[in-house]
C-alpha positions in Angstrom: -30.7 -298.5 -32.4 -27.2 -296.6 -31.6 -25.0 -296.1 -34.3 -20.6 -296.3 -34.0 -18.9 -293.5 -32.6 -16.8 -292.2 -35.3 -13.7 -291.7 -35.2 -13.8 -288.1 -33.2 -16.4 -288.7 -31.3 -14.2 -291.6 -30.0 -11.0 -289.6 -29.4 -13.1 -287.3 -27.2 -14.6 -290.2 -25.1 -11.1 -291.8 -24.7 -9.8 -288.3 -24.1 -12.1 -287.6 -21.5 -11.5 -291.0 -19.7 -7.6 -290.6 -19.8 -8.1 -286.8 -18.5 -10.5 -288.4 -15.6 -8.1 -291.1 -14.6 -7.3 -291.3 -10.6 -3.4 -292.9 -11.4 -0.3 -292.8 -9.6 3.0 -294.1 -10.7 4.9 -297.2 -9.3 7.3 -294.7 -7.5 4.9 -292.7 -5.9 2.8 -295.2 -4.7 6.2 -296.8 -3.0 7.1 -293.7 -1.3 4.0 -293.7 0.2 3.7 -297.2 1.3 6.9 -296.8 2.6 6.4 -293.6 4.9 3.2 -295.8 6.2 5.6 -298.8 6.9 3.6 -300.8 4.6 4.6 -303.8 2.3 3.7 -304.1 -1.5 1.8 -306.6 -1.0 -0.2 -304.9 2.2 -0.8 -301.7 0.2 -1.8 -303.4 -3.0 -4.1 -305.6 -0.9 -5.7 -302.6 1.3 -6.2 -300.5 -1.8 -7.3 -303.0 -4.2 -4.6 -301.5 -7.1 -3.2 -303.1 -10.1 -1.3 -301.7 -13.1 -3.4 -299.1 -15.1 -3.8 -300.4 -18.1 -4.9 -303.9 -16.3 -7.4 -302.4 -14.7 -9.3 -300.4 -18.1 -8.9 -304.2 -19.7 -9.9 -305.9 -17.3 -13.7 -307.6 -17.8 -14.4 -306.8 -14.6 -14.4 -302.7 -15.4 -16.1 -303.1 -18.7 -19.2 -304.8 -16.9 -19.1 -302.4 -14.3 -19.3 -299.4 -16.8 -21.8 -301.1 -18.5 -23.9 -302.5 -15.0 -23.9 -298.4 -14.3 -25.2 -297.8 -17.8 -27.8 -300.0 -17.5 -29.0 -298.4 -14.0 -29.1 -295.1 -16.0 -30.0 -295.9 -19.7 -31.7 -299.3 -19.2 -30.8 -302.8 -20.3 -31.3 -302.2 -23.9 -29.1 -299.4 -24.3 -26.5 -300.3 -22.3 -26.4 -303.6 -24.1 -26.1 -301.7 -26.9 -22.8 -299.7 -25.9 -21.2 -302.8 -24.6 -19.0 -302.7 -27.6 -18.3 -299.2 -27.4 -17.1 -299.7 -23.7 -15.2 -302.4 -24.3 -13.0 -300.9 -27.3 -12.6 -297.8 -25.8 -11.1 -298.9 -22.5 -9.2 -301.4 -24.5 -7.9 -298.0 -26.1 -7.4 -296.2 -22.8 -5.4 -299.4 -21.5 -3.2 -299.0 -24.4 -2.1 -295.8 -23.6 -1.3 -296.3 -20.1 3.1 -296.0 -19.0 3.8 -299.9 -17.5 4.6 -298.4 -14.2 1.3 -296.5 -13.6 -1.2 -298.2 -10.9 -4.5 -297.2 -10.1 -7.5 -299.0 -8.4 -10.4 -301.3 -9.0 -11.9 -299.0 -6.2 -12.1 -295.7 -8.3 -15.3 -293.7 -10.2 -14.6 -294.8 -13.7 -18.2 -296.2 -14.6 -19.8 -293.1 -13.4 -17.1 -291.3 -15.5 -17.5 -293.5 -18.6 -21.3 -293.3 -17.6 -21.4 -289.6 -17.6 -19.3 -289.1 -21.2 -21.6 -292.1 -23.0 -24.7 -290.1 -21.5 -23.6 -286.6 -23.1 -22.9 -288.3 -25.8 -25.9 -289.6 -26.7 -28.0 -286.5 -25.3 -25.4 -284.4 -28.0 -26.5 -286.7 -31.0 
């Protein structure tokens, strides 16, 4: 059985996935579509990009953070962090500026993997 992070163990997960985040802002991303003479729509489509904090809520992370888990840890653990997962990028998402896009494309479950994994190797 896997007990609650407390509180600080919690900050230092959702530190360490803010800190890992891939992001670019709205502004940034449009200066570069532009120098490659590509529409929003093209770029968003090609890159597979949404708003930040829509991608760490959507369900669609969470159960690929938690498919990678279960590669790693097994099905019974990773069951068991579910919850953990999901309030934490719930968390993350919530501290994400509107205007900052990343994408569905990135490394987050083998970040969030990693920090879950020293976590329970530290306790």
């Amino acid at each position: 059985m896997t007990t609650p992070l407390i509180a600080s163990e919690q900050a230092a997960l959702l530190a360490g996935i803010v800190n890992g985040l891939c992001t670019r802002p709205l502004v940034q991303f449009a200066a570069e579509s532009r120098l490659d003479g590509e529409s929003l729509a093209d770029a968003v489509e090609r890159y597979e990009i949404d708003y930040a904090w829509q991608v760490l809520g959507a369900p669609r992370t969470c159960e690929a953070v938690v498919s990678r888990l279960r590669s790693e840890l097994g099905p019974a653990a990773a069951e068991a962090l579910k919850p953990v997962v999901a309030e934490v990028l719930q968390l993350a998402a919530a501290r994400q500026p509107s205007d900052l896009l990343m994408s569905f494309d990135n490394d987050l479950p083998e970040l969030i993997a990693g920090l879950l994994r020293a976590h329970s190797e530290a306790a």
